[in-house]
N, C-alpha and C positions, 0 to 999 in steps of 0.2 A: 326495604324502606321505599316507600311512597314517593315517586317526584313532582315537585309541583306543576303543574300545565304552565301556569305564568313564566317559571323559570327555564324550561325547556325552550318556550317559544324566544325569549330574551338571549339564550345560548345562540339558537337557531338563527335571531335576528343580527347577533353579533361576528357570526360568521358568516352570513353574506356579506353584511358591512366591509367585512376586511379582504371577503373575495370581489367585491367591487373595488377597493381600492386598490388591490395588489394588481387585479387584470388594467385599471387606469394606470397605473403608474410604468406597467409593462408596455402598453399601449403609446403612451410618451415614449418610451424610449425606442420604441421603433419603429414609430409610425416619423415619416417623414416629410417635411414641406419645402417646397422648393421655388427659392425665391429665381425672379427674371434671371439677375444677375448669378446663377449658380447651372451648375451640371453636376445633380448624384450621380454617381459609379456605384451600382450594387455586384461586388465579386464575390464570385465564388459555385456559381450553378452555369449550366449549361444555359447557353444562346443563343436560337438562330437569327442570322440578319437578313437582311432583304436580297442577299445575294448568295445564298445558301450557307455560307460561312456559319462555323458554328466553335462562337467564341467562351469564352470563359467570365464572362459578364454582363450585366445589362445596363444602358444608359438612360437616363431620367431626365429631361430637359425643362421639367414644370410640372406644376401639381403635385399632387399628395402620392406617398406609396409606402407602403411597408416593408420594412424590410424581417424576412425571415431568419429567427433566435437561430443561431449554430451552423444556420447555412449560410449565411452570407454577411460579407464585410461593407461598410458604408464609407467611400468616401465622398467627400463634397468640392469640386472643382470649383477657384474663384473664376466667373465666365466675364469679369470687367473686362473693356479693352484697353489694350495697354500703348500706350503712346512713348515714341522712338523717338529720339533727335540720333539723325547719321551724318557724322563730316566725312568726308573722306578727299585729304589733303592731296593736289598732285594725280591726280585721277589720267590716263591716258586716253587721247582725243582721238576721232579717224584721221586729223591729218598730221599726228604724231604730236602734238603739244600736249600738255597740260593742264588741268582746271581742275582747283580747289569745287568740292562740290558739298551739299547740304541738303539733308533734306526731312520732312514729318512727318512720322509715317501712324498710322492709329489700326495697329492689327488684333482681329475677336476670334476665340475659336470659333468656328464651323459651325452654325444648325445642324446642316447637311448629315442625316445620319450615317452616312459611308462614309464621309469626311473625319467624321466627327472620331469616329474610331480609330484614324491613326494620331490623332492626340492623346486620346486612353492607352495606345500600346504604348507611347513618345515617351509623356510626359507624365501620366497618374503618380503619383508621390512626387514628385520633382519641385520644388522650388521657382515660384514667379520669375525669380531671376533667372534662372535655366532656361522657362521659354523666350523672355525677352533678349537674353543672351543670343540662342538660336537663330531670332526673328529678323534682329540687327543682322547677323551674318551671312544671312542669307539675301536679305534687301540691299546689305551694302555690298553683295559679287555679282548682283543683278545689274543696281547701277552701276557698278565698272563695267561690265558688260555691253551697256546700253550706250556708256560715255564715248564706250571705243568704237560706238557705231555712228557718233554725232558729231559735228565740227563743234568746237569751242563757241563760236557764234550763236549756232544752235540750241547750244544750253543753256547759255546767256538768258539769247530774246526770247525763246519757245519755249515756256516751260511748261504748258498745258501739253505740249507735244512730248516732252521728255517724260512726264509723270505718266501718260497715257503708257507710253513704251515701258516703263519702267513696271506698270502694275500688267500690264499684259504676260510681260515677259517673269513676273516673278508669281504670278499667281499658283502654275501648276507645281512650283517649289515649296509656296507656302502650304497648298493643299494636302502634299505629303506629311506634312507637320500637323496638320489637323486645323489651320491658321487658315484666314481670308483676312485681303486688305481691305478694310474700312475705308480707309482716307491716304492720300499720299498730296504732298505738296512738295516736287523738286525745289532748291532753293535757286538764287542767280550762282552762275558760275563764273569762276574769275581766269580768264586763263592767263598761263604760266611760262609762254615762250615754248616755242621748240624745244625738243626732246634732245642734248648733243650725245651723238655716239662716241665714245671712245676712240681715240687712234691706236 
């Protein structure tokens, strides 16, 4: 039996059609765009970094990229920063007193892409509140640290001098985190009388 040309070219036509949509629709699904506020994590293949390290993922900080069917997993990092409020009640002074302290602190992942990677080992799947959790804890043993290097007065009158100490002194901690501080603003502090020892 005879086929018609017209029907053959209409078959013919009709399977491109559906191999253009199937490659579109595959093409959506992994092709990926990457807003300001995000960091893709593509794992799963091998990666060297700038420092020969040769890790088990690649990090995507903007732009377009695809990600490869059955090789590799896509996660999407929220990269918003995240803003602290830190009290820390009774805080110890260098001349042994006390002061209520407070402070604001606005911490971003890293650019930096050496940085940037120990927030991918840290934190990848973890919970916003897992790094914010971290971030505090570590800003607020900083400030105690910094308090016990200032008189109460200090902290009071000087607060551009406290926050300057405080982001100096916490940066190479937050950096292990994969974290830079944005912004800090110590609060006033109140102090609290002399420390009394125990008889």
């Amino acid at each position: 039996m005879e086929q018609n040309p017209l029907v053959m070219v209409g078959i013919a036509a009709g399977v491109m059609v559906l191999g253009l949509v199937a490659l579109a629709i595959m093409v959506r699904r992994l092709l990926y765009v990457v807003a300001p506020s995000q960091i893709l994590v593509l794992s799963g293949r091998p990666h060297r970094l700038a420092d020969g390290r040769v890790v088990g993922y690649r990090v995507v900080t903007g732009g377009r990229v695809i990600r490869l069917p059955f090789l590799e997993r896509a996660d999407v990092i929220d990269a918003t920063v995240l803003t602290l409020a830190i009290r820390i009640p009774g805080a110890f002074t260098r001349e042994g007193g006390r002061a209520d302290l407070e402070a604001a602190a606005s911490v971003a992942i890293s650019r930096d892409a050496m940085v940037l990677t120990n927030y991918v080992e840290r934190f990848l799947g973890r919970a916003r509140e897992d790094v914010a959790r971290v971030a505090r804890e570590t800003l607020e043993g900083t400030l105690r640290a910094v308090a016990a290097q200032l008189t109460a007065d200090e902290l009071e009158s000087d607060r551009v001098k406290a926050s300057a100490v405080v982001r100096e002194e916490a940066s190479p901690g937050l950096a292990k985190l994969g974290l830079e501080l944005v912004a800090l603003d110590v609060g006033r502090a109140a102090p609290a009388g002399p420390t009394r020892v125990p008889q």
